[in-house]
N, C-alpha and C positions, 0 to 999 in steps of 0.2 A: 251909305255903307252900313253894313251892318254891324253893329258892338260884337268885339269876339269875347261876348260874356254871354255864361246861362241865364244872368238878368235880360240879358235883352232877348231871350227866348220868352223868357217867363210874361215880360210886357207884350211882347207879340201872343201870347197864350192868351193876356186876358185883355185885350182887344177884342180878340176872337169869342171869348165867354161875354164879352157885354153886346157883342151884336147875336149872342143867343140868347140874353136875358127874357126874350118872351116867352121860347117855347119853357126855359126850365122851370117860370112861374106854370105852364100849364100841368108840366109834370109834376109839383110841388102838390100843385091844387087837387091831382087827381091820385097822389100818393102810391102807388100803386109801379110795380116793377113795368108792365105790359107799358104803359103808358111811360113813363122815364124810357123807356126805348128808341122812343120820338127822338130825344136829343141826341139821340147817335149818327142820323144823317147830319145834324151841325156837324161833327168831325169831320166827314169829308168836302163841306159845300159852307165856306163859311161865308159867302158872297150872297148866298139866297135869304132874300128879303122874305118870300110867301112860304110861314111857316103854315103845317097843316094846321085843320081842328080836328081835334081827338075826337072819336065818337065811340060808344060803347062796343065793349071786347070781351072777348071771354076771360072769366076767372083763372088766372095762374094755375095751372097743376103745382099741389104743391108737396113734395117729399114726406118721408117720416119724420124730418126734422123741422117741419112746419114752412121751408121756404120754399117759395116758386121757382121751377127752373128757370124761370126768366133772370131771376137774379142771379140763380149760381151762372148761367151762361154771361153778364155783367159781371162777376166776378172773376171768371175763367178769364175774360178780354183784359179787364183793369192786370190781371198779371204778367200777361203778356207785355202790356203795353207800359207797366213797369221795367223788365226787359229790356225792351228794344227803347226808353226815354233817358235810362241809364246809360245803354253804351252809346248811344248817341250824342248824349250830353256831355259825358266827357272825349269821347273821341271828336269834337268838336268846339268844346269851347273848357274841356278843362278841367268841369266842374260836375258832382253827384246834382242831385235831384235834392231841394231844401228837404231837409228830415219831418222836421212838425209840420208845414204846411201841405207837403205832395205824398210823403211815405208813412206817416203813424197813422191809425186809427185800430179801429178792434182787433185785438190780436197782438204778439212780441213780432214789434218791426223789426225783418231781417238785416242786416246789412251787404254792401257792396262790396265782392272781390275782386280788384286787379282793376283794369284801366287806365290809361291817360292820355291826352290830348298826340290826337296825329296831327304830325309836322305835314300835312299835304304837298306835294311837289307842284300837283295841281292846282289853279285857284275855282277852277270850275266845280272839281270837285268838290273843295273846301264847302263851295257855297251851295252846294247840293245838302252838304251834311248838314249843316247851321237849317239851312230849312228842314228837313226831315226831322233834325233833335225839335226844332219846334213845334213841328206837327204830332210829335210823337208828345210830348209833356202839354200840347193841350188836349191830346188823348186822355193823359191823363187826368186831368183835374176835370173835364165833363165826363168821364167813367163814376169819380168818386161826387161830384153834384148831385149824377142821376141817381147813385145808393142812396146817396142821404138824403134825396126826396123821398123813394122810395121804403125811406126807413134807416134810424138813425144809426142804429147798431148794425147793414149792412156794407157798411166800407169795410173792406180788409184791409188790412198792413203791408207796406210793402212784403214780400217773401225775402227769406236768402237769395242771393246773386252772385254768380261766381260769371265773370268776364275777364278774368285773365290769362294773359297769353303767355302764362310761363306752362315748365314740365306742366306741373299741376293744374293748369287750366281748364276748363271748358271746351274752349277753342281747339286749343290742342288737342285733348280728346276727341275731338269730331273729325278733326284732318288726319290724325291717323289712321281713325277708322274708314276714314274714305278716303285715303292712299294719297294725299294731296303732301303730307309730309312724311316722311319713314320713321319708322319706331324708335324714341329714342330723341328724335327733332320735336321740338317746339313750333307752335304757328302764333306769330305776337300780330291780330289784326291792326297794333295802330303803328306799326315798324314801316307801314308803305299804303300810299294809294291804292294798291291793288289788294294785299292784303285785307285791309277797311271793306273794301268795295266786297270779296268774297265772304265777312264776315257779314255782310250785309246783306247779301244773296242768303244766308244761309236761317235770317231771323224772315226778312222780307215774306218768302214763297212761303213759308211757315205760317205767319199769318193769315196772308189769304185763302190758304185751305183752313184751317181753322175757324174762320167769321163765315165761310161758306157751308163748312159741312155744321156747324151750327143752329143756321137759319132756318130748317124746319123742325127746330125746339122751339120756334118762339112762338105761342100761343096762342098770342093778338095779331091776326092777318093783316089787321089796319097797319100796323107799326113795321111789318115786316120790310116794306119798303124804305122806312125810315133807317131801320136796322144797318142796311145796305149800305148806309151812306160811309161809315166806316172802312166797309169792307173795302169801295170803290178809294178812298184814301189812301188805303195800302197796297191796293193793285197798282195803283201811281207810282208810289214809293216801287213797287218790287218789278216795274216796266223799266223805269228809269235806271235801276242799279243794273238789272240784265242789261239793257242796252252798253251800259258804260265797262260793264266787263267786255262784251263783244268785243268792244272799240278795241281792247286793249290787247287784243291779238290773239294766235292759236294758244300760247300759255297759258293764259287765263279762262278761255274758252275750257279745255280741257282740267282746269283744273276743276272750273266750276259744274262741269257733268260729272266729277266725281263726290262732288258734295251734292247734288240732287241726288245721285243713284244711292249716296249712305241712309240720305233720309227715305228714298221708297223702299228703305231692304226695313228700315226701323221699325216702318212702322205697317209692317205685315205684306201678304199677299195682294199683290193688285198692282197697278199704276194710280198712284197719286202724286206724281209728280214728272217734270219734264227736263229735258238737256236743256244747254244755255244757246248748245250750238249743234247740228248735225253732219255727217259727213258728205261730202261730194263723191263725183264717180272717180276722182282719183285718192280719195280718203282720207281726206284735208276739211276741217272742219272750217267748212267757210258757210254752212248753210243755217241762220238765226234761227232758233227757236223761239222769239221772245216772249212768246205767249203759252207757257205749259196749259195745255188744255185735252179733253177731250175728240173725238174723234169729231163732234159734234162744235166745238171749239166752245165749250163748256167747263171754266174752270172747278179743277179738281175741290173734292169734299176730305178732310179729315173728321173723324169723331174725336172727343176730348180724349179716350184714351191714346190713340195714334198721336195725337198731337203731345201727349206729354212723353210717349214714348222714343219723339225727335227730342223735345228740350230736354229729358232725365240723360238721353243718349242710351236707351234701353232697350232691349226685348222682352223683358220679363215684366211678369206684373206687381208694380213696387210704388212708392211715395217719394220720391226724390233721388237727386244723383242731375249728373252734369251741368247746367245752366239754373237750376232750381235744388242746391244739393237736398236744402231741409225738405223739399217737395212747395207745391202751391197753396196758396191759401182758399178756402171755397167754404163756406156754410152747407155744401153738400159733397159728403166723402168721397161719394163716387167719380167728381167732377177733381178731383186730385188724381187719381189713381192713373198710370197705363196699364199698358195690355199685354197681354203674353205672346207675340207675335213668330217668335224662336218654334 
């Protein structure tokens, strides 16, 4: 059974980091952002023995402010996955993320707003969440590995975090805006199973457009596959949480197409994103989407601005506000900023 403590996340974390102690020695060796990218397939494959060999890559394009996008895009992910190992961690076992050891380094570490431990009705569920916080918090600590191979001073700090499900919340803010509670109501994800579950739908698909629409910033073609393996982590997570809302009938189906259609209005024109559920010919939402994709069944791309312009909860083009209020942390400005999408 599993310990209903973030310690036993945490030991389960670094399991997982000593059966990647090879590749991080080769990212260490080769110091270099393109190359620390390697280790991001460990995130999603932590079972795979045949690590690559690195071989030569091109040089990082690298900013005014002297860093490679390869890093600020390593930085953009490390914030995220700050994020989603926070509410994770306490909506399952309780507990924030240790402050000195997972959230300080360069930078005023933000602190956590709001959260705590859901009472699951379900055990199934329970034991989905325990795993994902753990997946999620060894996201983290090999995000901030690969920085400091790649350079000591590029770990950011955790950012501000606001994850609560009062008036004032995050949460809340996103469900009114996408109709899922009326103006005036509160949405407390850790008040219910299903709750949780939509709150998780709404960080989930959010990722995985984000690590996709990414991917061709990253420089080194060699690593690009490696890059993936992250991605393919979170597509796990964001299959598994759509599936479990389906299960849970037309309520949740419905509500959760109204939290996808909040996030493709955020984050400008287009489809980037997809229902949980679609309707029948008598207009009964019995038909799964579980896979938001492409016509080509090609999951969707976000750029960083779109993508902060789901977590800010914004249209306009600004530096923080909802899930991130101070904004994200990045060595490259632009890699903070959304977009004007209104």
């Amino acid at each position: 059974m599993i310990k209903d403590s973030v310690f036993a996340a945490l030991e389960l974390a670094n399991e997982r980091r000593a059966e990647r102690r090879r590749f991080l020695k080769l990212a260490s060796a080769g110091a270099a952002a393109a190359g620390g990218l390697g280790l991001l397939s460990a995130c999603g494959s932590d079972n795979n023995d045949n690590t690559p060999t690195p071989t030569p890559s091109p040089t990082p394009t690298s900013t005014a402010s002297g860093v490679s996008t390869d890093v600020g895009i390593l930085q953009l992910a490390l914030n995220l996955e700050y994020l989603e190992a926070q509410f994770y961690s306490i909506a399952a076992f309780g507990r924030r993320l240790p402050d000195a050891s997972l959230t300080g380094a360069v930078g005023t570490r933000g602190d956590v707003t709001g959260g705590r431990k859901v009472e699951f009705a379900d055990p199934v569920i329970a034991s989905y969440a325990r795993e994902i916080a753990g997946d999620e918090i060894a996201h983290v600590t090999a995000l901030r590995a690969v920085l400091t191979a790649a350079g000591s001073t590029l770990v950011i700090a955790q950012p501000a975090i606001n994850i609560d499900g009062g008036a004032t919340g995050a949460f809340t803010a996103a469900a009114q805006a996408a109709g899922v509670v009326a103006s005036g109501q509160t949405f407390d994800p850790y008040a219910s199973d299903e709750n949780f579950l939509l709150a998780a739908f709404l960080f989930e698909d959010l990722g995985v457009t984000a690590y996709k629409g990414a991917s061709p910033l990253i420089t080194s073609a060699t690593y690009l596959e490696a890059a993936a393996g992250i991605l393919a982590a979170e597509a796990y997570h964001a299959g598994l949480i759509r599936t479990e809302l389906f299960n849970l009938g037309l309520d949740a189906r419905a509500k959760a197409n109204k939290l996808s259609a909040a996030r493709d209005l955020l984050d400008g024109t287009g489809t980037r994103d997809g229902p949980l559920a679609t309707a029948d010919a008598n207009g009964a939402l019995t038909v799964a989407d579980l896979v938001p994709a492409d016509s080509n069944s090609i999951a969707y791309s976000r750029s960083s601005a779109q993508v902060h312009n789901i977590a800010y909860l914004t249209t306009s083009a600004k530096v923080g506000g909802g899930f991130f209020p101070a904004g994200t942390n990045n060595s490259i400005e632009a890699l903070r900023t959304s977009g004007a999408t209104a």
